[in-house]
C-alpha positions in Angstrom: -19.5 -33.2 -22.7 -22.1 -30.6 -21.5 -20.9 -27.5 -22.6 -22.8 -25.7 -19.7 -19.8 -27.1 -17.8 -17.8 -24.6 -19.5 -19.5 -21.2 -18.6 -19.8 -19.1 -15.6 -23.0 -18.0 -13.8 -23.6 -14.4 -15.0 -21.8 -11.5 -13.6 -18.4 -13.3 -13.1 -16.1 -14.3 -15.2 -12.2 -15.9 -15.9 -9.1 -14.2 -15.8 -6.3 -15.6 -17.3 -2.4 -15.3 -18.7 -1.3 -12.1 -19.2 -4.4 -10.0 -18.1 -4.1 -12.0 -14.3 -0.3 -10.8 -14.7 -1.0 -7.3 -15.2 -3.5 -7.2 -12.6 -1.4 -9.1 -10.2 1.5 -6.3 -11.1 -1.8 -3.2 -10.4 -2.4 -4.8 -7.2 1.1 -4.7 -6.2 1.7 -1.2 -7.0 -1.5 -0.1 -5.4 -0.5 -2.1 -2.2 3.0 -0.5 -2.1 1.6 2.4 -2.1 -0.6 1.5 1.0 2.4 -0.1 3.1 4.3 3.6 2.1 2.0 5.4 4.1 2.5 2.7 6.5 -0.5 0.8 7.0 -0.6 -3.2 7.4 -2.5 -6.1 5.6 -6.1 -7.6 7.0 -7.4 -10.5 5.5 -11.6 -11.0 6.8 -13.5 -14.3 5.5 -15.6 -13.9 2.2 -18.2 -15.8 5.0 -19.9 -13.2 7.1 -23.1 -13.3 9.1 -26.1 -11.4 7.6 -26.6 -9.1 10.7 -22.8 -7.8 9.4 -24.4 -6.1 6.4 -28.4 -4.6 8.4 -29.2 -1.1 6.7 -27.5 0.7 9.3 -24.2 -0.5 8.6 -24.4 -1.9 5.7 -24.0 -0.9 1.5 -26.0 -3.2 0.1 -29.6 -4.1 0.2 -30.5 -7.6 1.2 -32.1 -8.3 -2.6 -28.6 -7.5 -3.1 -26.5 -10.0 -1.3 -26.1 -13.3 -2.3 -27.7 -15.3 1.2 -27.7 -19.2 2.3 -27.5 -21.2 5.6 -25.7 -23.0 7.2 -26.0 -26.0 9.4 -27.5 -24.2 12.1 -30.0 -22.4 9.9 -27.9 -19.1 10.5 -28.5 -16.9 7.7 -24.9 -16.4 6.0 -23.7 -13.7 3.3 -21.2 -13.5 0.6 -19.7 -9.9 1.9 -21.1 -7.1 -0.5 -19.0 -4.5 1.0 -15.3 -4.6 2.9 -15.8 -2.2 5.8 -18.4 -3.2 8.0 -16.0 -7.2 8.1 -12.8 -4.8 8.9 -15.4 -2.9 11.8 -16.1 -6.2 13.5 -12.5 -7.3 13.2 -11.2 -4.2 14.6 -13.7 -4.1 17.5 -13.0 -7.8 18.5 -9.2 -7.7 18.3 -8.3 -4.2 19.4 -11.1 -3.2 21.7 -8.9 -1.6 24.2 -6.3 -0.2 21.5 -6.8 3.9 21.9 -4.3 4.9 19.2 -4.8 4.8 15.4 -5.0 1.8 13.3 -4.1 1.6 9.5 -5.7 -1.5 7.9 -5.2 -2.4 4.0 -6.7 -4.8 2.6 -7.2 -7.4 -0.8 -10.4 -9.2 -1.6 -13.6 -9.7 -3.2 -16.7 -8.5 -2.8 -19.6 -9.7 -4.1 -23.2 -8.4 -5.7 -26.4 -10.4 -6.4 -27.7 -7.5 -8.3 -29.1 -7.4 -12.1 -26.2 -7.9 -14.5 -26.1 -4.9 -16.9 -23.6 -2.9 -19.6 -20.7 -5.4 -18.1 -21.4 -5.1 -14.3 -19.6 -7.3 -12.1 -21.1 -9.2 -9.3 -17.9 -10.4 -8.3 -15.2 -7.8 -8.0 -11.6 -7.1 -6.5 -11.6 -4.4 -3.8 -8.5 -3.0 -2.4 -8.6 0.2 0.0 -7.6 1.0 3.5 -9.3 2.0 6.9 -8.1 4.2 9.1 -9.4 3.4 12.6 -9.3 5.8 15.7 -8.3 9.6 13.9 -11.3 12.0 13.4 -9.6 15.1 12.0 -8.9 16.6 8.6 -5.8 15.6 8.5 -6.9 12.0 8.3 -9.4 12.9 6.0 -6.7 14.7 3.3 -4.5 11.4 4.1 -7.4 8.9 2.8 -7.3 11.7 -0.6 -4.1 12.2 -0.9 -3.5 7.8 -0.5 -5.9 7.3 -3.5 -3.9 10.4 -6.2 -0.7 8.7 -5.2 -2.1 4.8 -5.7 -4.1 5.9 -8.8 -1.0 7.3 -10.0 1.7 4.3 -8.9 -0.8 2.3 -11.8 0.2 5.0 -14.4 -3.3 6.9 -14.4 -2.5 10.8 -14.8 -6.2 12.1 -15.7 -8.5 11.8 -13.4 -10.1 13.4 -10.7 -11.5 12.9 -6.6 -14.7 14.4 -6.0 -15.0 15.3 -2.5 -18.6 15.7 -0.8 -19.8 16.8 2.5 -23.0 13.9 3.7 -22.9 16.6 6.8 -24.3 19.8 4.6 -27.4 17.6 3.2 -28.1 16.3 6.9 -28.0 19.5 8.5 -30.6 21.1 5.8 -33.0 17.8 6.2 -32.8 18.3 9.7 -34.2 22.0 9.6 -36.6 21.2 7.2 -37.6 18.3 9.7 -38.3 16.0 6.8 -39.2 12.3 7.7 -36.7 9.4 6.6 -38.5 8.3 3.1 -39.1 12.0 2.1 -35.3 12.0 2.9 -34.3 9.1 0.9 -36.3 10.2 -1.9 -34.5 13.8 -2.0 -31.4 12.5 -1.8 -31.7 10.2 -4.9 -33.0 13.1 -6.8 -30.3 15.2 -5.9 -27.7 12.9 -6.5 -29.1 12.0 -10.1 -29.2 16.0 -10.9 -32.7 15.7 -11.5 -33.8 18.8 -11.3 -37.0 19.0 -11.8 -37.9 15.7 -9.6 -36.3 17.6 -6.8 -38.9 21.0 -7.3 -42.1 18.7 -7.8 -40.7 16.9 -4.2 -40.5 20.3 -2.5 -43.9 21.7 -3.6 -45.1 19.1 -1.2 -43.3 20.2 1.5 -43.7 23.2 4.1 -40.7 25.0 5.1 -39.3 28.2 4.5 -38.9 29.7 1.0 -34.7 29.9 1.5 -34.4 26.6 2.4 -36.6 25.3 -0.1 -34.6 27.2 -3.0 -31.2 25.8 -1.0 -32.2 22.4 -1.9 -33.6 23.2 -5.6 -29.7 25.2 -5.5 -27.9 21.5 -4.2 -27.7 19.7 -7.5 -25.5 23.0 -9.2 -23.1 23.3 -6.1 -20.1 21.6 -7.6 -16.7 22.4 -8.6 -13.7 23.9 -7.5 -13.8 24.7 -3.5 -14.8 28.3 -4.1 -17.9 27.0 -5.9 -18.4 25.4 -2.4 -17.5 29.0 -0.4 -20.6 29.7 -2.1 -22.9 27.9 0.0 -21.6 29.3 3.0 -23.5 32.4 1.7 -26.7 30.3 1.2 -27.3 28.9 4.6 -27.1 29.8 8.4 -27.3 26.1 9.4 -24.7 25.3 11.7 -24.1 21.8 10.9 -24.2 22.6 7.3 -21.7 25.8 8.0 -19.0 22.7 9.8 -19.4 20.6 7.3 -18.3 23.5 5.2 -15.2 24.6 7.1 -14.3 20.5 6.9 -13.9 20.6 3.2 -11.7 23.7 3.2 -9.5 22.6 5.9 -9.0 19.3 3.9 -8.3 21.5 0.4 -5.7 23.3 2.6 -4.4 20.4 3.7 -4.0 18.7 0.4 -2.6 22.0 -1.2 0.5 21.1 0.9 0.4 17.7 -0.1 0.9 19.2 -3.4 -2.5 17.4 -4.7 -4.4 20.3 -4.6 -5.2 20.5 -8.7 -6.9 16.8 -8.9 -9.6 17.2 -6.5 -13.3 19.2 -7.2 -15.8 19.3 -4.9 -19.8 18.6 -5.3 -22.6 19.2 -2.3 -24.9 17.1 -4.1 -22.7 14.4 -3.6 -24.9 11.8 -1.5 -24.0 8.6 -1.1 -26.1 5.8 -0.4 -24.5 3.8 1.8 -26.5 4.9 5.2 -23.1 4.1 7.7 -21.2 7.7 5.8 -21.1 10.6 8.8 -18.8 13.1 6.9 -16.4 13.4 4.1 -17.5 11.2 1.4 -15.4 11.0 -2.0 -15.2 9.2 -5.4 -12.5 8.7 -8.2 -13.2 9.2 -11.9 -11.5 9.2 -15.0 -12.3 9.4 -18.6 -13.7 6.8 -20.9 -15.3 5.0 -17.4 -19.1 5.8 -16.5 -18.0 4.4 -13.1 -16.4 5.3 -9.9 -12.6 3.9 -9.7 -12.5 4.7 -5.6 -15.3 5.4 -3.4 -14.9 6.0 0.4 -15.6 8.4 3.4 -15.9 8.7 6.8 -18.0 6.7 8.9 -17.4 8.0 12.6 -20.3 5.6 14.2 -19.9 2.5 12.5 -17.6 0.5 14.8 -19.8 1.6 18.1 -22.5 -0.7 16.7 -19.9 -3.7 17.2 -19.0 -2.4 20.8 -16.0 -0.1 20.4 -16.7 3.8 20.1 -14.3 5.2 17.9 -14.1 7.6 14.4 -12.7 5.9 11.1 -12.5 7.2 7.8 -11.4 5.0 4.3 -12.1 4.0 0.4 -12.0 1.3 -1.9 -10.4 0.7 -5.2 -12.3 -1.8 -7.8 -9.7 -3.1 -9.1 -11.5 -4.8 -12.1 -12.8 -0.7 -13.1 -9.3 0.8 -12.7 -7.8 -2.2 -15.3 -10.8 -1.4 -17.5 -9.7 2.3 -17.3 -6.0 1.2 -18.1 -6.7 -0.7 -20.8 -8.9 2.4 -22.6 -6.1 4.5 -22.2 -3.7 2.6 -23.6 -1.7 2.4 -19.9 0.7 -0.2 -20.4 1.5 -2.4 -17.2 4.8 -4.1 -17.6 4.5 -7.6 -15.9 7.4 -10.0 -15.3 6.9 -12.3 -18.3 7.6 -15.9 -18.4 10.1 -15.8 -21.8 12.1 -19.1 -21.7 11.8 -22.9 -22.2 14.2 -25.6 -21.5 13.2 -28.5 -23.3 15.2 -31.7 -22.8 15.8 -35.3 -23.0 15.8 -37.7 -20.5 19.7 -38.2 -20.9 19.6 -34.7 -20.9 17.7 -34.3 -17.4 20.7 -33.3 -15.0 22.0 -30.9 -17.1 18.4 -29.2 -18.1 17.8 -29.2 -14.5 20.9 -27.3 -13.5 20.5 -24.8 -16.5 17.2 -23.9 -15.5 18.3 -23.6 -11.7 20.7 -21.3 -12.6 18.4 -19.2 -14.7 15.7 -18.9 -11.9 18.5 -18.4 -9.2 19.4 -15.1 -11.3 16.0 -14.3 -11.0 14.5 -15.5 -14.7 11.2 -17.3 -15.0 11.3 -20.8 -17.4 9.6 -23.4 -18.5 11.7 -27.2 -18.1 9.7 -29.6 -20.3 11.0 -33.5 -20.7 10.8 -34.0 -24.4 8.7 -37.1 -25.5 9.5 -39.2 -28.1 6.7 -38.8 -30.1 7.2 -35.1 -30.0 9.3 -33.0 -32.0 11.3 -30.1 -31.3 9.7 -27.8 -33.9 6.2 -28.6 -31.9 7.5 -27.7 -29.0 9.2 -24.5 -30.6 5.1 -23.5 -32.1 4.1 -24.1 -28.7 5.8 -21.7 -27.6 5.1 -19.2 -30.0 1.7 -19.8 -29.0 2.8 -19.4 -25.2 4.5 -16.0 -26.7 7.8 -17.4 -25.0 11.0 -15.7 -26.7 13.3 -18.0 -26.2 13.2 -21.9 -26.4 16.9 -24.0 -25.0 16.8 -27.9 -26.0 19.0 -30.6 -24.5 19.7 -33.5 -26.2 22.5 -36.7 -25.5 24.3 -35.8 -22.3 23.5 -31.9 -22.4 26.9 -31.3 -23.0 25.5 -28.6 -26.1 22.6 -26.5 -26.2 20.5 -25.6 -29.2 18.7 -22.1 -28.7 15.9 -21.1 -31.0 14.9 -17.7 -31.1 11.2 -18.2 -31.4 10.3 -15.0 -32.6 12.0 -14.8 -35.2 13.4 -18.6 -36.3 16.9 -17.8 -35.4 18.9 -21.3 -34.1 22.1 -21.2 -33.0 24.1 -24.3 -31.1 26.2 -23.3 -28.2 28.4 -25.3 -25.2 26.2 -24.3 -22.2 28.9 -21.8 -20.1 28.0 -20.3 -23.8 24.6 -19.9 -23.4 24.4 -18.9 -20.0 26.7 -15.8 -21.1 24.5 -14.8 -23.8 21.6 -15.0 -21.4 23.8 -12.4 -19.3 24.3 -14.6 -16.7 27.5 -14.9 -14.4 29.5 -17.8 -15.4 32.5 -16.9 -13.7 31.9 -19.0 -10.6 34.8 -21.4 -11.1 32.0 -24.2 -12.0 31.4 -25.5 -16.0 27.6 -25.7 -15.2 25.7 -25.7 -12.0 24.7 -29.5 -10.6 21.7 -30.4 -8.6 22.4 -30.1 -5.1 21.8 -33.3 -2.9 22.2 -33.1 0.8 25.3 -34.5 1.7 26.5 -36.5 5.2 30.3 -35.2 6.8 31.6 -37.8 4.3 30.6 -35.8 1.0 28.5 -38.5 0.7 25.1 -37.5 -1.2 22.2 -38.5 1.2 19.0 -40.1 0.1 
């Protein structure tokens, strides 16, 4: 066989047993969480057109996105981002809704960038939008919804960093920079290169405050009165709102209770061109990576027709379990810890004892015995299946023989016996629970 046949293109990979169950069992919590604050499921295609993801509303650059065609030449995209799909959606079903929506969502997300240090292409993204609400209320919501989630997973240390696209856009537009001297400054700024940012401004004429403003931007972080501190700095009006924003969403979020696990950071710029506000990202310790990243985006849905504010984030799920893992965060998942094994004379009653284990609500294996198998194999198989518990049927299934795989234990039992040291109700009036046929008015069984 070719082995190629076996491996995965690079930047994706299997997941499997017990690490699908635990982030099957993250994914739950973090969607509870979302349906708490009451906002309802979307599902958009992993399919999108390319024109979804243009500059102006997209994340990604189009090196970045994995691109084919289809059968009539349309250019098609794997989506690299979750919003602008969930913009179109919105503005084609609920053009003439006025009120707020709250959207979840579950999917992937894919990048066709340069694999490195264990970069995914293909990642999980959960998050919500909130459609139609442009005040700071909705703003401390989409904060206070990613503490909570964070914290349903059993994360305790780590922290939101809020930042303010608003301030930077203000001071660009006084300084009447063009869009690539923009660009090029914001990068700079973002990285806390410091000295990248003073050689950028030599170049440039404006006024002596402003100038040492921007050279000031990469050191404006912290707690929110670090950020009071720019109000000194600048008599920009849009900067100066942008300002008041962030403190109305830290008083806000003080009455949430939340206050304590949010800091604050002007040089905060984010890439993604579509941002018009508030603009945020989740860390925690022993990740070099953003857990949550979102904002708002107040003129991303008029591009698809409908004229309305929205603010939002997204978990990547695949980070946050990487995050759990290094900080020894245990996720308890509903384990599969039982076998039935039987023999075909045995079938009826291995049937009904496994019904009336997953009818009480525990998972099992039933596995018909073969002959050239013994039951020790099947008890090493499970072992290897890290099952705790293996039942075997034999004859008529009148008696059952449990092995205690974990530790060798084997102990033969009548089976209301071993239902009752499962814990289950055996009390019913019935010696053991038969399949149940449909029947006619007769009694008859039907076929």
């Amino acid at each position: 066989m070719n082995r190629q046949l076996l491996h995965t293109p690079e930047g994706v990979r299997d997941i499997y047993a017990e690490e699908c169950a635990r982030k099957m069992a993250v994914q739950d919590k973090l969607q509870n969480v979302f349906h708490l604050y009451g906002y309802q499921n979307i599902e958009t295609p992993a399919l999108e057109f390319f024109d979804i993801f243009k500059k102006e509303r997209g994340s990604a650059g189009t090196r970045e996105m994995y691109k084919f065609f289809d059968r009539e030449n349309n250019t098609l995209v794997l989506r690299p981002d979750m919003t602008p799909p969930i913009a179109r959606c919105v503005a084609k079903y609920f053009m003439d809704e006025p009120g707020p929506l709250r959207l979840c969502y579950l999917g992937q997300a894919f990048s066709n960038a340069v694999s490195y240090q264990g970069r995914l292409n293909e990642t999980t993204q959960t998050g919500v939008e909130l459609i139609g609400d442009d005040s700071s209320d909705g703003d401390a919501e989409m904060i206070a919804l990613v503490i909570d989630a964070l914290k349903a997973t059993g994360l305790q240390e780590f922290q939101v960093e809020l930042g303010q696209v608003e301030f930077y856009r203000g001071l660009v537009e006084e300084a009447g920079m063009d869009e690539d001297t923009q660009e090029q400054l914001r990068e700079l700024i973002e990285n806390k290169n410091f000295f990248g940012v003073e050689e950028l401004l030599t170049e440039q004429t404006m006024p002596e405050a402003l100038k040492q403003l921007f050279l000031k931007l990469p050191e404006l972080f912290g707690d929110i009165e670090q950020i009071r501190l720019a109000r000194t700095m600048t008599v920009n009006p849009r900067a100066l709102r942008a300002i008041d924003r962030l403190e109305r969403v830290q008083e806000i979020l003080d009455q949430y209770g939340l206050g304590d696990y949010v800091s604050y950071d002007l040089g905060m710029l984010s890439k993604y061109s579509y941002y018009t506000g508030i603009i945020f990202k989740a860390y925690t310790y022993g990740m070099g990576e953003y857990l949550v990243t979102g904002g708002r985006y107040d003129k991303l849905l008029v591009q698809f027709g409908k004229d309305t504010p929205a603010v939002g984030f997204a978990i990547v799920v695949d980070r946050l379990m990487q995050a759990l893992s290094r900080q020894k965060i245990v996720t308890e998942v509903n384990r599969v810890e039982r076998m039935v094994l039987y023999e075909r004379s045995a079938r009826e009653a291995a049937i009904g004892l496994a019904r009336h284990f997953r009818e009480n609500g525990l998972a099992l294996q039933l596995i018909r015995k073969p002959s050239d198998k013994s039951v020790m194999d099947y008890v090493s198989y499970a072992r290897r299946q890290r099952l705790r518990q293996l039942f075997y049927l034999s004859g008529d299934g009148e008696q059952v023989t449990e092995y205690q795989v974990t530790d060798g234990r084997m102990e033969t039992r009548s089976r209301k016996e071993a239902l009752s040291a499962a814990g289950l109700p055996v009390d019913d009036g019935r010696d053991f629970p038969k399949d149940r046929g449909l029947t006619d008015k007769s009694g008859r069984r039907g076929m």
